[in-house]
C-alpha positions in Angstrom: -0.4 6.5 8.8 -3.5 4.6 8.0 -4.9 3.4 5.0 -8.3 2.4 3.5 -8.0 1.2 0.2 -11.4 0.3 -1.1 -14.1 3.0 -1.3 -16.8 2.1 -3.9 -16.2 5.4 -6.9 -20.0 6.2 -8.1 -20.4 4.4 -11.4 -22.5 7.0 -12.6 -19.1 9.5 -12.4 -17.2 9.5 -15.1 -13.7 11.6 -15.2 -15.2 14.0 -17.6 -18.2 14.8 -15.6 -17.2 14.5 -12.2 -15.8 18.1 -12.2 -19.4 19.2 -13.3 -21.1 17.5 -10.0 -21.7 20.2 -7.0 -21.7 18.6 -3.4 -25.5 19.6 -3.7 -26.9 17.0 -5.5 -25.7 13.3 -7.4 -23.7 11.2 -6.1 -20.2 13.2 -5.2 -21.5 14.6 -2.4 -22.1 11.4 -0.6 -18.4 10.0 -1.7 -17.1 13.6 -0.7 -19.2 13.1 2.7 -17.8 9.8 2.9 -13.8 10.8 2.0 -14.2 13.8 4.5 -15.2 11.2 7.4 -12.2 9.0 6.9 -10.0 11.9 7.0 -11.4 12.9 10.1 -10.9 9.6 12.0 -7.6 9.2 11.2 -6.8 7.7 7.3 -4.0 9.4 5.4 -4.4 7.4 1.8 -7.8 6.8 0.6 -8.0 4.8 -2.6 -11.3 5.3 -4.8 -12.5 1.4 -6.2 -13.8 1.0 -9.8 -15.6 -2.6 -9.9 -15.6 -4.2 -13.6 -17.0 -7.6 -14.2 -17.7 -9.4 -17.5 -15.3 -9.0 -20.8 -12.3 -6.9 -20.1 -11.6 -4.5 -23.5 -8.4 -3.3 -24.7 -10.0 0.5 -24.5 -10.8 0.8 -21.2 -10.3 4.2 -19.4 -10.4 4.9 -15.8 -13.2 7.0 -14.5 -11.9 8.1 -11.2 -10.7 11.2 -10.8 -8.3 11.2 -7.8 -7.5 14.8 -7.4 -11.4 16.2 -7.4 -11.6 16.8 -3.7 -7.5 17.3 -3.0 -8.5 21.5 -2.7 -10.8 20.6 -0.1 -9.0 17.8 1.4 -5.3 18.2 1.2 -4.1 15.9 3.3 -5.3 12.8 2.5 -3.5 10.8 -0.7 -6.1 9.5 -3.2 -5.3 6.4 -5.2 -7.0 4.6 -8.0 -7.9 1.0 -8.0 -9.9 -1.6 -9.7 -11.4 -4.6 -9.0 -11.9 -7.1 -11.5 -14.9 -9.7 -10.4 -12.9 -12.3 -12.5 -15.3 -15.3 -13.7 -13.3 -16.5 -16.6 -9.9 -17.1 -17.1 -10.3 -15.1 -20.4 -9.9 -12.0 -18.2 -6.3 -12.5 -16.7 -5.0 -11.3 -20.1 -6.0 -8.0 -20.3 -4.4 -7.3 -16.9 -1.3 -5.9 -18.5 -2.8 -3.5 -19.9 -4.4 -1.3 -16.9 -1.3 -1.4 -15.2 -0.6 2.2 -16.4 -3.9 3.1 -15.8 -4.7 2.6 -12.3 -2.1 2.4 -9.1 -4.0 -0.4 -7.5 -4.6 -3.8 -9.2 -7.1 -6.3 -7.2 -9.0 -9.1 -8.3 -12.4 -11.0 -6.7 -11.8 -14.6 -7.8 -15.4 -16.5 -8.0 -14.2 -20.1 -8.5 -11.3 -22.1 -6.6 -9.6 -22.6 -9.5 -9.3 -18.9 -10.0 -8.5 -18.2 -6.6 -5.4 -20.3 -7.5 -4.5 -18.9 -10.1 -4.9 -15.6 -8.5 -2.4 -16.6 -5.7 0.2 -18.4 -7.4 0.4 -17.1 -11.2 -1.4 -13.5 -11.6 0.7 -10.3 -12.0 -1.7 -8.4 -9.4 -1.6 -6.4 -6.0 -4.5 -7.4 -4.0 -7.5 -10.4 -3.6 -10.4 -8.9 -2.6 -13.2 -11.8 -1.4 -16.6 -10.6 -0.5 -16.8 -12.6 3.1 -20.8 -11.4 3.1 -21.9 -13.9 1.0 -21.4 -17.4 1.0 -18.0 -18.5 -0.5 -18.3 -21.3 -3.4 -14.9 -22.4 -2.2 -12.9 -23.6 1.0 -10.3 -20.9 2.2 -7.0 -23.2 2.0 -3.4 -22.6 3.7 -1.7 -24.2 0.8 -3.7 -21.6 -1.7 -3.7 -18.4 0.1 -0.3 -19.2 1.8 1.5 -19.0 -1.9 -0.4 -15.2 -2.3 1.4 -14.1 0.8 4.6 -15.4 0.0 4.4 -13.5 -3.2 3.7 -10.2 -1.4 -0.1 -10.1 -2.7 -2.5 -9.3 0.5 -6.2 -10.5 1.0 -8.4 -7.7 1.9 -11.3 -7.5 4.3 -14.0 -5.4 4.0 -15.9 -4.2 7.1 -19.0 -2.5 5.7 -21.1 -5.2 5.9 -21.2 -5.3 9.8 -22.2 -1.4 9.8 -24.8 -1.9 8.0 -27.8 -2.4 10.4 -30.4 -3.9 8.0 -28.6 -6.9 6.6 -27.9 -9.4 9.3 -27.5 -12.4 6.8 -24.1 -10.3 5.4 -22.9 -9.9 9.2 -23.0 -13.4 9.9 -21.5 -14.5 6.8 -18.4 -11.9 7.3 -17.5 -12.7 11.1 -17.5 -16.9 9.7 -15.7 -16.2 6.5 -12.8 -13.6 8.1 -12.4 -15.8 11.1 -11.9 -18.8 8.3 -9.7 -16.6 6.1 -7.6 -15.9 9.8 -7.2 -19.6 10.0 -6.3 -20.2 6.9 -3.4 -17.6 6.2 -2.7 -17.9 9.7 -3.0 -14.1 10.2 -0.7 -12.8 7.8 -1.0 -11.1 4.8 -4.6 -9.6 5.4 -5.6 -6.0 5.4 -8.8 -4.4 6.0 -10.7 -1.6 4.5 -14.3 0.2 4.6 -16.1 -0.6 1.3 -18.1 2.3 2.5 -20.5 4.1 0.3 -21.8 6.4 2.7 -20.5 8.3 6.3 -22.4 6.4 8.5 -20.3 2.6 7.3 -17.2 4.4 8.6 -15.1 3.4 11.3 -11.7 4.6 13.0 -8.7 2.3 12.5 -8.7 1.6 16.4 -12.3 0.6 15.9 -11.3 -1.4 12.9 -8.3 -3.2 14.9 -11.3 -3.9 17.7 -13.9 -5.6 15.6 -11.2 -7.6 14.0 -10.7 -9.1 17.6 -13.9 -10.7 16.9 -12.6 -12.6 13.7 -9.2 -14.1 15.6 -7.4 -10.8 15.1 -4.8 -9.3 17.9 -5.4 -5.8 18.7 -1.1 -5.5 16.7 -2.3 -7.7 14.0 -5.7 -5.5 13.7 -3.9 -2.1 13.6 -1.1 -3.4 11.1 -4.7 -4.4 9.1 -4.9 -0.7 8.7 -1.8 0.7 8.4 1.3 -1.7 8.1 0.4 -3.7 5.6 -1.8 -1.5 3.7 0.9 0.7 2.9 3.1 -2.3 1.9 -0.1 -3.0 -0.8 0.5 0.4 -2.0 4.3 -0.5 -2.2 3.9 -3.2 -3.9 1.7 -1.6 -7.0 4.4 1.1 -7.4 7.1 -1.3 -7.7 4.8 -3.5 -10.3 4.6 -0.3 -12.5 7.9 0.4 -12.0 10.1 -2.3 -12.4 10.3 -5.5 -14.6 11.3 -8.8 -13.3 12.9 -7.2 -10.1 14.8 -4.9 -12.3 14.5 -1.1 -10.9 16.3 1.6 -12.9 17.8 4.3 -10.7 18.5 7.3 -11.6 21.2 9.4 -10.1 20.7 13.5 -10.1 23.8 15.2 -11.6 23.7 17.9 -9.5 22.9 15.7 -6.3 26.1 13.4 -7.5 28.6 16.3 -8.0 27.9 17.9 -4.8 28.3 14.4 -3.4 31.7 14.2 -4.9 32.2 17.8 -3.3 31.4 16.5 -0.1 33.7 13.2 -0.6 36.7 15.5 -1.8 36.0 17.9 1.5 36.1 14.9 3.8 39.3 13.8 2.8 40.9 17.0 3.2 40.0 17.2 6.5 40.7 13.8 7.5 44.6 14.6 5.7 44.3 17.3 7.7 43.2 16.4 11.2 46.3 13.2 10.4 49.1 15.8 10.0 47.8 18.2 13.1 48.2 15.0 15.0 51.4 14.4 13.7 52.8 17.7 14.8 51.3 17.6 18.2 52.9 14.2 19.0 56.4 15.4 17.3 56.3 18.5 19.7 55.4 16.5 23.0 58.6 14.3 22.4 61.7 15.5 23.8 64.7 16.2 20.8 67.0 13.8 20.3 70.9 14.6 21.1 73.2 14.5 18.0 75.8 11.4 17.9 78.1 14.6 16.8 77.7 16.5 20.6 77.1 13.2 22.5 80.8 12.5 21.6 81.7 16.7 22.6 80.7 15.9 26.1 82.5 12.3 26.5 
């Protein structure tokens, strides 16, 4: 199974309208183009992006609307995620409160002392660094090393080096991922497409090969993809659903009684099975003469 968790939802989509768009015109049939082509090479869980940046309200709603192509595509599992571009601490407290609204939480941290705070003290799922611009910042083992040991990956994305008019954004992306390699000394990274049309989409094999040109292994590339993507998605459903490593469970009554059926019959047999052995041993043994007749015969 292979995952790509960043593709850019149209900001001009809301969830009320995008049931009105046709694939004939706006901009769901280029994310519908786009969804269809990662489906085709290969990905299994897509997760549509929603960027905010600025002053985080209390009202926000999420826009995407995950199951608007699942009739068309319907094997693929679509997530929602967003991506805070946090420039002010300010922002960290109104994280709580899309936690219920969308399954994938990710920040883009502009400042190092964000990025710290990010790795070592924010409730989130995923960093998300644009490598194709210039980072304000030095990628440190000390900083992004305390992000992996909390579960939270660092995500890559790859669009950049599709595109073919923007050679600045190539360069910048091969120096900044192989520096981001270095630094977290390959773990804890995944990549994804940040794609916005079909022709920025690439296979995961493809994926695990140009990460080969930023330090990657071809195991370490494909676990990019798949591995540790799905443990991202992992992750945000045990944020949601637990509290300070507290999970409920909940046992099915039904489920628990036929259990105990199951139990009870086991026993029984093994009782069983104990006493037929019994009996076979007790009939391969020759009887034992009477003390009684033993002193008849003498």
């Amino acid at each position: 199974m292979f995952y790509d968790l960043c593709v850019p939802w149209p900001k001009a989509v809301t969830a009320s309208s995008a049931v009105e768009y046709t694939r004939s015109s706006g901009p769901i049939p280029d994310l519908f183009r786009t969804v269809a082509t990662l489906q085709a090479l290969g990905y299994t869980t897509i997760a549509y992006d929603y960027e905010l940046s600025g002053k985080i309200g209390s009202n926000i709603t999420s826009p995407i609307q995950e199951d608007v192509f699942s009739a068309s595509l319907p094997k693929v599992t679509f997530l929602s995620r967003i991506t805070i571009l946090l420039d002010d601490a300010a922002q960290s407290q109104a994280l709580p409160s899309l936690t219920t609204k969308f399954d994938i939480l990710a920040v883009r941290p502009t400042t190092e002392k964000l990025l710290l705070a990010a790795c070592t003290s924010l409730d989130i799922d995923l960093i998300s660094l644009d490598l194709s611009q210039r980072l304000p910042f030095y990628l440190r083992h000390r900083t992004l090393g305390a992000a992996v040991a909390r579960g939270i990956k660092i995500e890559i994305c790859y669009s950049p080096t599709t595109r073919q008019a923007d050679n600045n954004a190539r360069r910048n992306l091969i120096s900044n991922a192989a520096a981001l390699f270095r630094a977290t000394r390959g773990k804890g990274i995944i990549i994804s497409s940040g794609a916005t049309s079909a022709l920025e989409c690439r296979g995961p094999y493809d994926v695990a090969n140009l990460a080969t040109l930023w330090g990657f292994t071809q195991e370490k590339g494909k676990a990019a993809v798949a591995g540790d993507a799905r443990a991202v998605v992992v992750h945000a459903r045990m944020r949601r659903r637990s509290y300070k490593q507290v999970v409920e469970i909940v046992v099915d009554e039904d489920e628990l009684r036929a259990t105990g059926n199951k139990r009870a019959d086991k026993k029984e047999l093994q009782k069983r099975t104990r006493q037929e052995d019994e009996d076979k041993k007790n009939e391969a043994l020759p009887p034992k003469a009477s003390k009684k007749r033993k002193a008849t015969d003498s």
